[in-house]
LUMKOLVO-205322 format. One line per 2 residues: their letters; for each residue x, y, z of N, C-alpha, C, O. Coordinates in steps of 0.02 Angstrom, whole numbers. Layout:
<mardrens>
a	X/Y/Z/X/Y/Z/X/Y/Z/X/Y/Z; ...
</mardrens>
This chain:
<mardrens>
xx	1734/8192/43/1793/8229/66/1828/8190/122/1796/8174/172; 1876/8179/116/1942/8126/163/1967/8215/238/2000/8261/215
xx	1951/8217/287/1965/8238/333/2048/8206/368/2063/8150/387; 2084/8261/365/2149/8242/400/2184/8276/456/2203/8334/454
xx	2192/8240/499/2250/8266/544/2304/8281/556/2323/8248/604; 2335/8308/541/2418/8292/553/2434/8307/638/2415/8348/679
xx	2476/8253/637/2517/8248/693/2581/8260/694/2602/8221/651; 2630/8292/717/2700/8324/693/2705/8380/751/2664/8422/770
xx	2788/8360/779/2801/8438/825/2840/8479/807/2858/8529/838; 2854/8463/763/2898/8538/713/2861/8563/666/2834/8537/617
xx	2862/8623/688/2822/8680/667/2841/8672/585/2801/8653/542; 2886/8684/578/2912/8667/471/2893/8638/456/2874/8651/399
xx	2875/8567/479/2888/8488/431/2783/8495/430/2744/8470/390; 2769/8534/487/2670/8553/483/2655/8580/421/2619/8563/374
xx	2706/8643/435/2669/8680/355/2688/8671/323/2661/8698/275; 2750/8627/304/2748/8591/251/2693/8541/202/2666/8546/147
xx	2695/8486/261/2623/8417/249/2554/8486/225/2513/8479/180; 2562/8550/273/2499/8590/255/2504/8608/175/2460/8591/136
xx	2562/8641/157/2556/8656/103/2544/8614/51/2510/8634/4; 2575/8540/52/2558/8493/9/2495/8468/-7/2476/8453/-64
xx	2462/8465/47/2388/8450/55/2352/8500/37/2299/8484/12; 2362/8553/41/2310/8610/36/2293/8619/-62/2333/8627/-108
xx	2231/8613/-63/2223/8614/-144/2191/8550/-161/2139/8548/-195; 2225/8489/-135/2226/8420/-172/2146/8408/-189/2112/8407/-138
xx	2118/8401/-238/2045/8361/-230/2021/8308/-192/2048/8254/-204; 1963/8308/-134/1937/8272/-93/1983/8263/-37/1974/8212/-3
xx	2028/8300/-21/2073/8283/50/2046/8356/83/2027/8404/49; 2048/8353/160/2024/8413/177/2076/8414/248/2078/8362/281
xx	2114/8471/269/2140/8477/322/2102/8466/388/2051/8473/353; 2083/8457/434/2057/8477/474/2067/8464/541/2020/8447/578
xx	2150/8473/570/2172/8491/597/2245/8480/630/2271/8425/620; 2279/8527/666/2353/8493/688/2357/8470/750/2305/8479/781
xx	2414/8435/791/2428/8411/840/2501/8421/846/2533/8417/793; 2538/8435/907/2630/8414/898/2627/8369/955/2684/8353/973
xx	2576/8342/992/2613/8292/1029/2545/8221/1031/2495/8226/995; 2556/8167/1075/2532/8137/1073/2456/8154/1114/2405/8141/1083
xx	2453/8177/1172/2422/8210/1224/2358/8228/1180/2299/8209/1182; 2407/8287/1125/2333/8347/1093/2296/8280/1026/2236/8272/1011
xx	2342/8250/1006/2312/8216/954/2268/8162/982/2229/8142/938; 2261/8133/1036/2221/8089/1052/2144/8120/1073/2092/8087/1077
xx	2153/8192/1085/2091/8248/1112/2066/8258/1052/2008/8239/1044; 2094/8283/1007/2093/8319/946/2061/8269/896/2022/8286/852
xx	2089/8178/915/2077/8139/858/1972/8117/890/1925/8097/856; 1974/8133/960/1907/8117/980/1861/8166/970/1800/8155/967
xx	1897/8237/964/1839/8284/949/1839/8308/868/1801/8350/844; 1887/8275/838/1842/8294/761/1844/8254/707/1834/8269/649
xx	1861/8187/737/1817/8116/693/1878/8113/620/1852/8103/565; 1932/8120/622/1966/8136/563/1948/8060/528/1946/8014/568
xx	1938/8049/475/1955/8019/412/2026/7976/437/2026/7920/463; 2084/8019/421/2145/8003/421/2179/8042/463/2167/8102/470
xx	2233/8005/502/2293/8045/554/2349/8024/507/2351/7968/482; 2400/8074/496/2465/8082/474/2500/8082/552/2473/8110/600
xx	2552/8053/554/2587/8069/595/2648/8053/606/2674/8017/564; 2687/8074/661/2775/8055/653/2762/8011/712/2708/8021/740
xx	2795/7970/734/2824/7923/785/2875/7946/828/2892/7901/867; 2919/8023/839/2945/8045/869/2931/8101/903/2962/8154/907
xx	2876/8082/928/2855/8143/980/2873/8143/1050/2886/8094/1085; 2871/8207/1067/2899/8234/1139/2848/8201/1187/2793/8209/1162
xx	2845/8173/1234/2813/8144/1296/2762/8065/1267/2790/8010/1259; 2723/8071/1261/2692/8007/1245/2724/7961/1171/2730/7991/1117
xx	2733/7929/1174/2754/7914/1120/2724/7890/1051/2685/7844/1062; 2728/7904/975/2708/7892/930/2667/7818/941/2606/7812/932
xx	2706/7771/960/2695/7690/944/2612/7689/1009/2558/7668/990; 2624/7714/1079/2563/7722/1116/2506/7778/1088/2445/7771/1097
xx	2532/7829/1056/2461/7876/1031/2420/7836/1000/2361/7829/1014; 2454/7805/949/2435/7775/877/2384/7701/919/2329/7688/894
xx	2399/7673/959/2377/7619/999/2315/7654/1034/2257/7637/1020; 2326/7696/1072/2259/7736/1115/2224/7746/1074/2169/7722/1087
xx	2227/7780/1006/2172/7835/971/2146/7758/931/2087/7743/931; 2195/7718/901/2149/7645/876/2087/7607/951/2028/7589/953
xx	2123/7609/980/2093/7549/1039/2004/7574/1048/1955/7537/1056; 2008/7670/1041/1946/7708/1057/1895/7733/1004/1839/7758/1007
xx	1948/7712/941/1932/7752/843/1945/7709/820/2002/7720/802; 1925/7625/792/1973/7589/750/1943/7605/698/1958/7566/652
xx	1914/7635/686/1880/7658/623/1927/7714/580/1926/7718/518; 1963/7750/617/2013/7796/603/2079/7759/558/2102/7711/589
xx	2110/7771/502/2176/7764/477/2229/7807/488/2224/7868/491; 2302/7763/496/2346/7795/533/2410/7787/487/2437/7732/477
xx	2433/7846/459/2459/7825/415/2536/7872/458/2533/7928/483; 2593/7831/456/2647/7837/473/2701/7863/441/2728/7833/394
xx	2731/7946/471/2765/7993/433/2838/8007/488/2856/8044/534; 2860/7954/451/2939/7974/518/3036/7986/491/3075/7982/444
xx	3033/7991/512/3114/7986/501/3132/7913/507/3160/7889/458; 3121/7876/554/3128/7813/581/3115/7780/538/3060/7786/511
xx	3160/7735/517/3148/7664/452/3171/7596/447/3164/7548/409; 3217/7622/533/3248/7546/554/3193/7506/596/3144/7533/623
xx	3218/7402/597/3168/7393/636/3205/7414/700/3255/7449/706; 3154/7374/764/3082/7340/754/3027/7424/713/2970/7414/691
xx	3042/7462/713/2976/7501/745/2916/7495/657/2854/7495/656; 2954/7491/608/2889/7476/539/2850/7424/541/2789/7427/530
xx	2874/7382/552/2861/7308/576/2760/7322/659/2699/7316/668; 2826/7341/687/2779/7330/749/2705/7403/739/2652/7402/770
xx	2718/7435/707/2689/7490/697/2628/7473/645/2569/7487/636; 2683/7431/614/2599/7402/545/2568/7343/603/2507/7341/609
xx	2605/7301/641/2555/7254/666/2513/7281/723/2468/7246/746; 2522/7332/744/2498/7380/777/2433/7447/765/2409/7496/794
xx	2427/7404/693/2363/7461/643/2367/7503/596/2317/7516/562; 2434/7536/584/2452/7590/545/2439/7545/482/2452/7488/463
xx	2406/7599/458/2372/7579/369/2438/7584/323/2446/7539/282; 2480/7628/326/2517/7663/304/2585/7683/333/2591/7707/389
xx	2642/7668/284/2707/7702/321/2757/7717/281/2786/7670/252; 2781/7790/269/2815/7815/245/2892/7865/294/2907/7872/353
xx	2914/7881/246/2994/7933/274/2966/7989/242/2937/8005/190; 2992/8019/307/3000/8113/281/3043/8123/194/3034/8169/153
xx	3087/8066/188/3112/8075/103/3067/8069/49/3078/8073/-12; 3016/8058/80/2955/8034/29/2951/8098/-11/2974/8151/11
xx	2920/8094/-73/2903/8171/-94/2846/8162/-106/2818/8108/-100; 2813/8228/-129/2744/8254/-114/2709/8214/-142/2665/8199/-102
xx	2698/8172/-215/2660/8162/-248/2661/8079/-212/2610/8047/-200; 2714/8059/-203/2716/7969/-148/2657/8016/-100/2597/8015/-115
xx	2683/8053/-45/2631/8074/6/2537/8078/-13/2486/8052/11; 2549/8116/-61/2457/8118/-97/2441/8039/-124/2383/8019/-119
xx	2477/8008/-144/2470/7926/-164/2461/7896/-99/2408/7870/-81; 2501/7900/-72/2481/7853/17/2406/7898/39/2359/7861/52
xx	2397/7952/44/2347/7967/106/2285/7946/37/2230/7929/60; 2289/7946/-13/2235/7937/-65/2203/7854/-87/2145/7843/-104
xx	2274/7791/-80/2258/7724/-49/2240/7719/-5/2189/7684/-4; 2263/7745/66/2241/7729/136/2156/7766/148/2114/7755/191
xx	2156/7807/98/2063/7844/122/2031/7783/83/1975/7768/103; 2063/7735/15/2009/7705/-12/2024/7612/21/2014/7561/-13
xx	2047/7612/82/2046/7551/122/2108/7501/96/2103/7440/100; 2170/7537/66/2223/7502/47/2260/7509/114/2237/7531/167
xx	2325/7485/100/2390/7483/153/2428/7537/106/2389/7564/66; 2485/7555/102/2545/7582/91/2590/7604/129/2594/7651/169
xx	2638/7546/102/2691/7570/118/2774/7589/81/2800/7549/42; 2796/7632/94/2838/7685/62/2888/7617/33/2885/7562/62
xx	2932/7629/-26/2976/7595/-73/3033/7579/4/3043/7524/29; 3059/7636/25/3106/7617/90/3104/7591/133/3155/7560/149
xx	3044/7588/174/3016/7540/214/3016/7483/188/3052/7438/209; 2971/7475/133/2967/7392/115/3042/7350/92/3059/7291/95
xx	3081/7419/66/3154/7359/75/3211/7342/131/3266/7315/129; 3168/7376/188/3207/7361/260/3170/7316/281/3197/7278/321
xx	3123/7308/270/3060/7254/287/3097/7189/257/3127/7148/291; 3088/7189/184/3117/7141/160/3189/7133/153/3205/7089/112
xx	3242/7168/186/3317/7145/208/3324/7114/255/3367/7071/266; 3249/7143/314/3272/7117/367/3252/7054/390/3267/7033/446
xx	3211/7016/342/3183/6957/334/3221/6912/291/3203/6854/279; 3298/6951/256/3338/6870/234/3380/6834/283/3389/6852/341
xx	3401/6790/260/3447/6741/300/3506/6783/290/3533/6812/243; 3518/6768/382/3603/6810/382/3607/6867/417/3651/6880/457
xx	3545/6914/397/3522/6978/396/3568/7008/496/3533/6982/539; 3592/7026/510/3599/7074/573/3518/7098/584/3486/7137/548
xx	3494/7057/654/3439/7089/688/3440/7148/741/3476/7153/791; 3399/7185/720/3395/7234/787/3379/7196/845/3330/7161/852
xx	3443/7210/900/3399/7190/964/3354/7204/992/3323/7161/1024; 3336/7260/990/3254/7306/1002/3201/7251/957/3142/7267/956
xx	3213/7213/937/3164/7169/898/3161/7117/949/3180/7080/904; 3156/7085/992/3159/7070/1049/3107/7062/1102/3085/7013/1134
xx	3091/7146/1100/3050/7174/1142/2979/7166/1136/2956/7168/1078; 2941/7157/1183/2876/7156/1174/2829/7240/1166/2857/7286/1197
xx	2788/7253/1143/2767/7325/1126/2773/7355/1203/2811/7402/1216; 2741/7330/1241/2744/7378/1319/2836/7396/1335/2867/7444/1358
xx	2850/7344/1314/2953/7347/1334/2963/7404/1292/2983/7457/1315; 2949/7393/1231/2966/7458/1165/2949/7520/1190/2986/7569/1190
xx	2900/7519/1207/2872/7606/1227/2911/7619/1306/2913/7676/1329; 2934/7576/1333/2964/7592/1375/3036/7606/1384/3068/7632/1430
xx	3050/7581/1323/3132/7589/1315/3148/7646/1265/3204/7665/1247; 3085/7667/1247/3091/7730/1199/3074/7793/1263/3104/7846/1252
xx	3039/7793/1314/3033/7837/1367/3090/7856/1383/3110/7914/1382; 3137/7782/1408/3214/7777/1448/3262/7810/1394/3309/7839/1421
xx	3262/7813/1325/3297/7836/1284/3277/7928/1298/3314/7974/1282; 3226/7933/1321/3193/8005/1314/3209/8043/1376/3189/8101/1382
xx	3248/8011/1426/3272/8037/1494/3225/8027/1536/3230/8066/1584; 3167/7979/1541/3109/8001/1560/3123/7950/1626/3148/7894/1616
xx	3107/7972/1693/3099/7942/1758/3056/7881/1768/3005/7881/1734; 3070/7821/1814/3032/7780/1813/2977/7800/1839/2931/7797/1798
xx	2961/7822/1899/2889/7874/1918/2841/7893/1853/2784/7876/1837; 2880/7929/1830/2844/7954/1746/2827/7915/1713/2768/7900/1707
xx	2865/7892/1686/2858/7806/1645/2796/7783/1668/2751/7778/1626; 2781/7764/1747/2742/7721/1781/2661/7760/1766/2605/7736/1763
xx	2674/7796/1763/2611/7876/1767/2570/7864/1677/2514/7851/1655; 2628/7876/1652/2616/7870/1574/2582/7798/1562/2527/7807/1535
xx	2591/7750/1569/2592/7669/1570/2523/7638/1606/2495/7585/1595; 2503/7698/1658/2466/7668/1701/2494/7590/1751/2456/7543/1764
xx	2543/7594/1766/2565/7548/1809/2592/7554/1882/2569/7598/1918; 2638/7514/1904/2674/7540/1957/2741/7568/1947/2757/7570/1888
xx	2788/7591/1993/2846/7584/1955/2899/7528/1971/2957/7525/1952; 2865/7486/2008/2917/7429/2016/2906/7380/1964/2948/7337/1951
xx	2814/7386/1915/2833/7364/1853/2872/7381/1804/2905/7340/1771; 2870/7457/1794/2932/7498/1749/2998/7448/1771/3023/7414/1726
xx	3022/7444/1831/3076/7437/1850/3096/7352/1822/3154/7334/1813; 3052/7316/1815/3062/7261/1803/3031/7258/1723/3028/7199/1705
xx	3013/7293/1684/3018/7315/1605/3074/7320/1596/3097/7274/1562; 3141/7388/1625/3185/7420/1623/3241/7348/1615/3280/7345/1568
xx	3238/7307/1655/3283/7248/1672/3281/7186/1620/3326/7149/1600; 3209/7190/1605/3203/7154/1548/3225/7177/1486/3243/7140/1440
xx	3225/7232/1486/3263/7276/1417/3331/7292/1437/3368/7260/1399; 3354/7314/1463/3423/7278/1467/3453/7214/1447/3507/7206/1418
xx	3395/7154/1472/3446/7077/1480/3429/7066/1384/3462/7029/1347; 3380/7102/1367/3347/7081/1283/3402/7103/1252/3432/7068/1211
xx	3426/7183/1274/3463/7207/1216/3530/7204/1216/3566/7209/1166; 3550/7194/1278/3622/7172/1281/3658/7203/1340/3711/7179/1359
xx	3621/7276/1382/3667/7314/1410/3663/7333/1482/3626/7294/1511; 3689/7380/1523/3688/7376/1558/3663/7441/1596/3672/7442/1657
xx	3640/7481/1575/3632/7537/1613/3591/7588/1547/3584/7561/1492; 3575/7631/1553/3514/7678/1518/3578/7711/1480/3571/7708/1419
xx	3619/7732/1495/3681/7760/1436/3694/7713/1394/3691/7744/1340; 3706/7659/1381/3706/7605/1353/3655/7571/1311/3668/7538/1260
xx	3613/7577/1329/3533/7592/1300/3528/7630/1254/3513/7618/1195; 3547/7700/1290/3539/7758/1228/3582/7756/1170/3566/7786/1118
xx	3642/7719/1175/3694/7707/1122/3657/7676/1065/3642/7697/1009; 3641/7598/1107/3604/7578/1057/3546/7600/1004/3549/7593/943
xx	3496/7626/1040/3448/7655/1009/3470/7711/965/3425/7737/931; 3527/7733/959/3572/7789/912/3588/7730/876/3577/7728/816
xx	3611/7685/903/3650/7641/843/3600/7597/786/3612/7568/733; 3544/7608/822/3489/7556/776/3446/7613/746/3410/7582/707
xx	3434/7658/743/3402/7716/742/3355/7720/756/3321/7747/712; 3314/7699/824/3286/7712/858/3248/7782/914/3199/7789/951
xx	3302/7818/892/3314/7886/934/3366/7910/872/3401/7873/837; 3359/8010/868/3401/8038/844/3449/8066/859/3501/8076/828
xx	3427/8085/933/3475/8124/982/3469/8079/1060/3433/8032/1077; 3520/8118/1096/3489/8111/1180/3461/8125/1202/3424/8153/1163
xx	3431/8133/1281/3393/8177/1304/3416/8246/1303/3476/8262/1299; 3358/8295/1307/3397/8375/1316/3425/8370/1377/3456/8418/1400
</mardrens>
């Protein structure tokens, strides 16, 4: 029996993945998370098989959960359920451990095919992904500037997209914040801009982010 987690903070898109899963032969629920925080507790106290999860969660971010719960579980598969399909983040997310990466457009029976390769030690990844993967590897191609970034810059410029304070940032990161502050500068001079509104444009414009901060 394949043990799974889901990770997801919308309450719909849960009982959804629940309902799909529920029934399947040899997959077994066994338990939820909506943020990064509960899934890294949750992924140490009940040994899942497999984590489902989105990359757009509220406070910690998808790309650091997925990094923490590997660094302490690499034994764990992490199979990737997002909206997000632009790079860098498929890219950095598979070199980053994720077994697996799919879009919420996926439908149910792709979904039971991915978590059913990834329990028997395959990769998968979704038809959409692999042809942004492979667009964004021809000659010519328009690069994301967020491709640029090094993973600590990424998670930090996805915080700054999130309204989130350098103090906070620094807290989350385990650093100082005059390192945040000199992350912040470096992501600026990478991506082109000049100020955190500008930032956030971009990351709307690359789809990086869906919205602004609340």
């Amino acid at each position: 029996m394949t043990s799974i987690l889901i990770v997801e903070d919308h309450d719909l898109v849960r009982t959804g993945l629940k309902n799909i899963l529920a029934g399947v032969d040899g997959l077994q629920l066994c338990g939820e998370a909506a943020s990064g925080e509960d899934a890294i507790r949750m992924a140490r106290e009940l040994q899942p098989d497999i984590i489902l999860m989105d990359v757009g969660l509220p406070g910690m971010s998808g790309l650091e959960t997925m990094e923490r719960i590997l660094k302490a579980q690499p034994e764990i598969r992490v199979i990737v359920l997002t909206a997000h399909s632009q790079p860098p983040l498929p890219a950095r997310l598979l070199d980053s451990g994720a077994c697996g990466y799919l879009t919420k457009a996926c439908n149910a029976s792709e979904l039971i095919e991915a978590v059913r390769r990834v329990a028997s030690g395959e990769r998968y990844i979704g038809s959409e992904i692999s042809q942004q993967l492979a667009i964004s590897l021809l000659p010519g191609t328009p690069q994301s500037p967020f491709q640029e970034l090094t993973s600590r810059e990424l998670e930090t410029a996805l915080m700054l997209m999130q309204g989130m304070k350098a103090q906070s940032i620094a807290e989350r990161l385990n650093v100082s914040p005059k390192t945040v502050s000199t992350y912040k500068y470096r992501i600026y001079d990478k991506v082109g801009v000049r100020n955190e509104v500008e930032l956030l444009h971009q990351g709307l414009r690359y789809g990086l982010v869906q919205s602004g901060p609340a």
